[in-house]
N, C-alpha and C positions, 0 to 999 in steps of 0.2 A: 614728632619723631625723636628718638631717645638720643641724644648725645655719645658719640663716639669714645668709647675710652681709651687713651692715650698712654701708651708704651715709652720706655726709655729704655735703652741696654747702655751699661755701662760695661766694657770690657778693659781685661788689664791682667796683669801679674800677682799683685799686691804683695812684693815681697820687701818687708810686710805691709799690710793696709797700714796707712797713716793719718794724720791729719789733712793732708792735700786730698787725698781720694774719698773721704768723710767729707769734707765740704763739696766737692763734685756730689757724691751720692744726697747730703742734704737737700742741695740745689733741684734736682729732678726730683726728689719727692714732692717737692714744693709747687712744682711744674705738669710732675704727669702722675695716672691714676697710677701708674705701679712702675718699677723702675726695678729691672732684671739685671744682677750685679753676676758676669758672670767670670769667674776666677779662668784665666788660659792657663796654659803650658803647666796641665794639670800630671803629666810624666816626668817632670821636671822640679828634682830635690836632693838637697844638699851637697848645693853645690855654691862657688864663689854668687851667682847671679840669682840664683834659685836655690836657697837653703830651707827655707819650709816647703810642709808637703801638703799638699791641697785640703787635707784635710786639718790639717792646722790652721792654713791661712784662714778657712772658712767658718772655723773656732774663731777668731780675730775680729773677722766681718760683723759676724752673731752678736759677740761682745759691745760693738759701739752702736750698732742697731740697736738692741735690748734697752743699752744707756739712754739712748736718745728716741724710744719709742717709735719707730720706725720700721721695726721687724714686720708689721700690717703690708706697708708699701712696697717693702722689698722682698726678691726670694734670690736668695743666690745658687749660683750654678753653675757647673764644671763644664769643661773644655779641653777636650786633648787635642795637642797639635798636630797637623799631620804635615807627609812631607809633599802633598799635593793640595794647592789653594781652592781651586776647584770644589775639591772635595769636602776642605775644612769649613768651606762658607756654606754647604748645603747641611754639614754637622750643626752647624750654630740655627740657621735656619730651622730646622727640625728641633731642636732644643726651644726653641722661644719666640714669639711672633713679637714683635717689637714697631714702632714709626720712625725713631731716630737713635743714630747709635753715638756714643761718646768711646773717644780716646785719646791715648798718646800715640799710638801705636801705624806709624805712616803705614805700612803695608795693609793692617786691618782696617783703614781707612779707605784706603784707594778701594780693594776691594770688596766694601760694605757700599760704595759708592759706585763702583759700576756695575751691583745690581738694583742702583735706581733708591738707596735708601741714604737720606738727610744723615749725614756724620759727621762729627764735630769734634775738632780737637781739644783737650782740655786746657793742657795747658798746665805751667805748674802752677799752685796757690802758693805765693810766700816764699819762694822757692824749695818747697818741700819734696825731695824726689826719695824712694825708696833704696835710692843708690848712697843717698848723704844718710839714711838713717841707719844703712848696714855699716858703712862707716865709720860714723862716731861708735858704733855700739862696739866692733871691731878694735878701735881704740879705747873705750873702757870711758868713754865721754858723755857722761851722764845727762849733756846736752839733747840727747836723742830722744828724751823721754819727753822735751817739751813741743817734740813733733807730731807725736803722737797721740792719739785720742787716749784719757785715762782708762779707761774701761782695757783696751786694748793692751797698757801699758802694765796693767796689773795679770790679764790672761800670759803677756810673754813670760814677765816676769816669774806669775806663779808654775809656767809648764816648763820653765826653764829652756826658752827658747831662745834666749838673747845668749844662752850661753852654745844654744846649737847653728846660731849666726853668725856667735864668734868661730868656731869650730871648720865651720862650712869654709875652707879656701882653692877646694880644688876646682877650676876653670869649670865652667860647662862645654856641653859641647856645641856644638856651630849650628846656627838655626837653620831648620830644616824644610825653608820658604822654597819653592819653585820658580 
């Protein structure tokens, strides 16, 4: 009998993917046949929390896959939030068939979890969080670049998005969880 293949979903924000969330994504490639990287709060840009817009972010993703020849294992993919949970987990459901799910994200946990699916927090690498990398950039601290995957570090650069991160300061607005 033929062996099961083996799913991983990786969910999250990625604003922007960095080095922490590239060695999470390395890790389940390493781990499972295919590893479904899929970007949330895909209505969600330019703003303090969320200044790139999903299709940037997903420019960003491509970029350190491509780098790191990994683009085979993974397929990324969009997620809009809704403001009924219910609802959001039967959208991600219908988007991608997955065994185990990774995140930061306590509520996407709980409820990846009470419909019976293995979920796993990630956790920071290194203490790399996508909040210190909008940060330093914000400051002009060129330290943020060694957070970052190069591949990555050269797509902000050249679409001039580090200068649309600095830009990005007005508040988002209040999550729209049930």
């Amino acid at each position: 009998m033929p062996r099961r293949v083996r799913r991983a979903l990786f969910i999250g924000r990625f604003q922007p993917y960095h080095s922490g969330h590239h060695h999470v994504v390395r890790g389940l490639a390493r781990r499972f046949a295919e590893v479904f990287i899929v970007v949330g709060s895909t209505q969600a840009n330019r703003t303090r929390e969320n200044p790139l817009t999903v299709k940037e972010r997903e420019k960003l993703i491509h970029a350190a896959l491509r780098a790191d020849g990994l683009k085979g294992k993974c397929r990324v993919l969009e997620l809009k939030d809704k403001n009924e949970n219910e609802g959001w987990v039967r959208a991600l459901l219908a988007l991608c068939k997955f065994d185990e799910a990774f995140s930061n994200h306590p509520l996407t946990l709980k409820l990846l979890r009470e419909k019976g699916f293995p979920s796993h927090e990630t956790g920071l690498w290194r203490g790399i969080s996508a909040t210190l990398v909008r940060s330093l950039m914000r400051k002009n601290d060129a330290r943020w670049k060694k957070l970052v995957h190069p591949a990555v570090v050269k797509e902000l650069e050249a679409r001039g998005l580090v200068g649309v991160i600095r830009a990005s300061v007005k508040p988002s607005p209040p999550p729209v969880y049930s």
